[in-house]
Each structure stands twice: as structure tokens, then as C-alpha cells.
C-alpha positions in Angstrom: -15.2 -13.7 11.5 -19.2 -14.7 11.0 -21.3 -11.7 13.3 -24.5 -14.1 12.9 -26.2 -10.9 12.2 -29.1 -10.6 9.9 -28.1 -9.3 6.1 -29.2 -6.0 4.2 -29.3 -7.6 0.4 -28.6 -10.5 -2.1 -28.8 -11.7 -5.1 -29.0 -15.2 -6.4 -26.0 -16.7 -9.4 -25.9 -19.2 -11.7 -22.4 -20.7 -12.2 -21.5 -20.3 -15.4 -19.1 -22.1 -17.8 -16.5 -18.9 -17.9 -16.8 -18.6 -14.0 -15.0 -22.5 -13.5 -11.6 -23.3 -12.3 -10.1 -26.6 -13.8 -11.6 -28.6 -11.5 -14.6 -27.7 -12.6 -15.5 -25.4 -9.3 -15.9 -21.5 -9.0 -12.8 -20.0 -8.9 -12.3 -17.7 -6.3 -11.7 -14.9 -8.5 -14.9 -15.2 -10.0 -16.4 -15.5 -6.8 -14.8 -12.3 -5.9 -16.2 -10.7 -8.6 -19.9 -11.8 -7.6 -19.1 -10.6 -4.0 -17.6 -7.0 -5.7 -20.9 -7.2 -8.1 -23.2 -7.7 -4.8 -21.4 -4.9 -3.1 -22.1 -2.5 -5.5 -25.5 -3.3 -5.8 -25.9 -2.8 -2.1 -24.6 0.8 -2.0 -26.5 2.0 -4.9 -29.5 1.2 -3.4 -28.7 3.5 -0.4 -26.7 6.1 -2.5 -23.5 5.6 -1.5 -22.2 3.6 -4.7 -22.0 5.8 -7.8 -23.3 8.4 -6.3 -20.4 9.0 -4.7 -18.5 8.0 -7.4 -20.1 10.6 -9.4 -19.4 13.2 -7.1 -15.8 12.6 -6.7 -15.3 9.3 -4.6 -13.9 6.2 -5.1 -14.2 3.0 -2.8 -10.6 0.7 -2.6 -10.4 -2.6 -0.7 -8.1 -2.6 1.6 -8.3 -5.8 3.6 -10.1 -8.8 2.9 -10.4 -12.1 4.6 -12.2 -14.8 2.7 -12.9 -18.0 4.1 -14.2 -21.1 1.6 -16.0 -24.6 3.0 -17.4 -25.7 -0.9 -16.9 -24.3 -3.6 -19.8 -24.4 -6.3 -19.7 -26.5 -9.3 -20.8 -25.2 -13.1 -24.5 -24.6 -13.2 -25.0 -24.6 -9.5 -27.3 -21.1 -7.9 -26.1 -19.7 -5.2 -26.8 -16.7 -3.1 -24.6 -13.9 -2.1 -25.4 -11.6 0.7 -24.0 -8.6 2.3 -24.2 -6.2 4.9 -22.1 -3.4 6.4 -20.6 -3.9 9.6 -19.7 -0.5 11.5 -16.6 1.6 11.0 -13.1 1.6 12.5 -11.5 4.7 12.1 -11.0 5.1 8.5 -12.0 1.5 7.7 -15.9 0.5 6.6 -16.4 -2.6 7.1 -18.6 -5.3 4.7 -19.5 -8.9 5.4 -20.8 -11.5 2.9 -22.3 -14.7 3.4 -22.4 -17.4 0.4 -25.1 -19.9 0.5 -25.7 -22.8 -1.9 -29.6 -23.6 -3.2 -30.0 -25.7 -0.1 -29.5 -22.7 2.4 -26.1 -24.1 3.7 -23.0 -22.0 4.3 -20.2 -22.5 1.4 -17.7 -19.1 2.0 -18.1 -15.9 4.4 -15.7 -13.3 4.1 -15.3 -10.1 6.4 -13.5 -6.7 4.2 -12.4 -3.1 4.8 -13.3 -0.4 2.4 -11.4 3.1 2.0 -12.8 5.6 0.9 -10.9 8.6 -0.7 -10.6 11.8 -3.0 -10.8 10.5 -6.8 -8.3 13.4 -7.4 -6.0 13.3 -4.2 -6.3 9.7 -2.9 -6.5 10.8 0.1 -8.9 9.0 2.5 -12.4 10.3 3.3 -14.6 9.8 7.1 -16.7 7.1 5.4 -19.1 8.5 8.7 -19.5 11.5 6.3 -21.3 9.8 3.9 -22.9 6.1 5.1 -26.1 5.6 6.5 -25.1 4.9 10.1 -28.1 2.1 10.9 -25.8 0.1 8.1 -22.3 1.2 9.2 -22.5 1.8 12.8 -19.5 3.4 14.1 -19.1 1.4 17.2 -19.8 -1.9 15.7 -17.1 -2.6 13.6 -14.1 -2.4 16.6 -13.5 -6.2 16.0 -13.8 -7.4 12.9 -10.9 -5.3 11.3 -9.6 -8.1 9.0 -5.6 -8.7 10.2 -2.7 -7.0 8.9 0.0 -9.3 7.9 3.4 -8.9 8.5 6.0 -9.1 5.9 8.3 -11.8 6.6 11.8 -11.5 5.6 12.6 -14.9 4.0 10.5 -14.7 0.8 11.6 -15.8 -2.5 11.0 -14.6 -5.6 8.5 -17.4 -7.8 6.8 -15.6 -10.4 6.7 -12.6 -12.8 3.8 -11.2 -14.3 2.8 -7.8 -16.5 -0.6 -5.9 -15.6 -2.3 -5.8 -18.6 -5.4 -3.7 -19.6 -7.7 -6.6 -18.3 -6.9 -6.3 -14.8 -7.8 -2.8 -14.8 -10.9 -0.9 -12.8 -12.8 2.2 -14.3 -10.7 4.3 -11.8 -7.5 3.1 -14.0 -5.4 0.8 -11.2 -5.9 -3.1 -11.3 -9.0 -3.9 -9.7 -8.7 -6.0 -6.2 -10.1 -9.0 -7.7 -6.8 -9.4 -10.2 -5.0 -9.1 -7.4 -7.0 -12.7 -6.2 -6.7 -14.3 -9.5 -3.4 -14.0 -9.3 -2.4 -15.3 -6.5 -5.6 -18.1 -7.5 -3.1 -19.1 -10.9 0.1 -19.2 -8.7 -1.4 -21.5 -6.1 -2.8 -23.6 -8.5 0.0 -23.9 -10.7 2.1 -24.6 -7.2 -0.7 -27.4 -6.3 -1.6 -25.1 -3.1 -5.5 -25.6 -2.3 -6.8 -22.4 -0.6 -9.3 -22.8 1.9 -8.7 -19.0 3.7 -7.2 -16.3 2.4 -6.4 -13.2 3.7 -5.0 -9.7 1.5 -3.7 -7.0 2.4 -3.7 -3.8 0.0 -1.0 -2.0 0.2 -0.2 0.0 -2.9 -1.7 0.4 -6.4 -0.3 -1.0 -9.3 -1.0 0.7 -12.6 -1.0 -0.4 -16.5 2.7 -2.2 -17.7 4.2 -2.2 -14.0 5.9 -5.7 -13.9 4.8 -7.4 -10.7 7.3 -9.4 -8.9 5.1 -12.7 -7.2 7.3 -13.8 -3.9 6.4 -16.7 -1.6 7.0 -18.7 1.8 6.1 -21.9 3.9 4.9 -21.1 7.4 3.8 -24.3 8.8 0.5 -25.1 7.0 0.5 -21.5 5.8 1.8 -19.9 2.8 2.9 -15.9 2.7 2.8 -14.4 -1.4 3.7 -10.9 -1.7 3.7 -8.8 -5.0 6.0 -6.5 -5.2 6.4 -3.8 -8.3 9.4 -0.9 -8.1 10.9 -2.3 -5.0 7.5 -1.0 -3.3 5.0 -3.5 -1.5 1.6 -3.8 -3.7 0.0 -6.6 -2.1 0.8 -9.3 0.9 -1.4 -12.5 0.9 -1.8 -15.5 4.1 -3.3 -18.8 2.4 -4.3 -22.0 4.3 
């Protein structure tokens, strides 16, 4: 997953009391949020965050593979750093890189971004509008985070209601509620996640009940949300 490429921008965290799991680490949802936070920091310093937004754009996560070695305690700094990573096809493609105050690698995670119509949700060239010495369109051909395959023994675990909280300024739940909870249902299952990967696969809106569903494979573990019979998300963790 790591390119060993240099990175376009950071930004430096404190861990904060709200941020910690009950193990007293960052929870990956939180984490998440900085990488979401770093993100969109990074595109509005080359006009391609809410600018776009503002002119009738929206960018959804679509795939995103996240892999942890430490996870940061309260009060630690850390750094986040991102770049983009070239385009395939429709898919623009972002790396981060966390490092702890010593310089050492903690979590690297490779994503796909869509990019569509705020009014027909229909996917956009994200050539179109990126600068192309940060999204390359040849340089992204292998780093495509997988798609997972939904496997047919899955059984049904968990139910849960979206709530106003989990909700983006576009109105659907943001991707990082999608991460917290599969986060809670791990940890109330006692499954430690060192990788995971998402898939996006629908969007789930205000008061849709969300059906969680799960699976041993091996060392692995499959969680799929489900809401109206319709696939919204499918989740590998090891």
C-alpha cells in the first residue's frame, strides 16, 4: 500500500481526551476524522475542496484501506500527512501517512474519492478538475484499494438507527460513522483491528435502520451493513 513517495501537506494533533477509545488510545474513528480534516485542508489549498463544493461538487469515499501499527495514547502529537496519488478511471486516489513525535510510522492508509454532481450524483472526470502534478492520471493504476466480495454466510449481529450525528453537510452519514461503527461492534465483540478495509457502496440517509452482519474467515472478519435489503457498506478487518 506505502508508495514511499514524498507528501504534499500535514498538520500536527494533539490527542485529546474526547478522541480516546477505552483503552485509552485513539480510536480509529477519530483518527479518521483527522485524516478527513487533513484532506480537506489539502484541497483547499489547491482549490479543489470547497471550491468545488461551492460550485456544485461533492467528494464521497469510496474505498478506503487503513492499516494501524500503534495507536496514539491521550495527549500524545502526531502528524498526519497526505498526498494524491494519480487517477484510475473515475477513482482519485489519496494516501496518508501517520507519524508519532518521534518520526516513526503508526498507520498509512491508501483511499478512493468520487467525485459527482451535488444535484444528480452522478460521477464527475475528477481529470476535469485536479491539478494533474498531484493526481497524475497514470500513477494511480495500482493502488486502487480492493473490492470486497460479499460472502454469502453472513449473520445478522447488530441493529443500529442513523441519527442526526452521523450526518455530513451534504445530508448522508459521513464515511467516518460508517468506521465508528464497525469500531463499537468490534470492540463490543473483543475484535482488535489492526487493517481494515471499506467498501462504499450506497448512502444511507437520516432514520434508515441499519442492519450490522458479520463472518469468520480465518484470521479475518467480513461486517456488512445493510439498510432496505440494499448493500450500504462491506468491511474486511484483521
Amino acid at each position: 500500500m506505502p508508495t514511499n513517495k514524498p507528501f504534499q501537506f500535514q498538520k500536527s494533533f494533539e490527542v485529546l481526551s474526547f478522541q480516546i477509545d477505552p483503552f485509552g488510545k485513539l480510536r480509529l474513528s477519530a483518527l479518521g476524522d483527522l485524516m478527513q480534516e487533513v484532506a480537506w485542508k489539502h484541497a483547499d489549498s489547491r482549490d479543489f475542496g470547497k471550491t468545488l463544493f461551492d460550485r456544485g461538487y461533492m467528494w464521497v469515499l469510496s474505498r478506503m484501506q487503513i492499516k494501524i501499527y500503534k495507536m496514539p495514547s491521550w495527549g500524545d502529537q502526531i502528524v498526519v500527512k497526505t498526498a494524491g496519488r494519480g487517477i484510475n478511471k473515475i477513482f482519485a486516489l489519496r494516501e496518508f501517512l501517520v507519524e508519532d513525535s518521534k518520526g516513526d510510522v503508526i498507520a498509512e492508509s491508501m483511499s478512493a474519492w468520487l467525485l459527482l454532481d451535488v444535484h444528480s450524483k452522478r460521477p464527475q472526470r475528477p481529470n476535469h478538475v485536479l491539478p494533474s502534478e498531484l493526481f497524475s492520471e497514470n500513477a494511480g493504476q495500482d493502488l486502487l484499494p480492493e473490492k470486497i466480495e460479499m460472502p454469502p454466510d453472513l449473520e445478522l449481529r447488530a441493529q443500529l438507527t442513523v441519527m442526526p450525528f452521523d450526518l455530513d453537510m451534504n445530508n448522508h452519514v459521513n464515511n467516518v460513522s460508517y468506521i465508528r461503527w464497525v469500531e463499537d461492534f468490534c470492540i463490543s465483540k473483543g475484535i482488535a483491528i489492526s487493517e481494515l478495509l471499506i467498501n462504499y457502496l450506497s448512502e444511507a440517509k437520516l432514520h434508515d435502520l441499519i442492519n450490522l452482519s458479520s463472518a469468520k474467515q480465518n484470521q479475518e472478519f467480513l461486517i456488512s451493513g445493510t439498510s432496505h435489503q440494499k448493500p450500504v457498506f462491506l468491511v474486511l478487518v484483521k
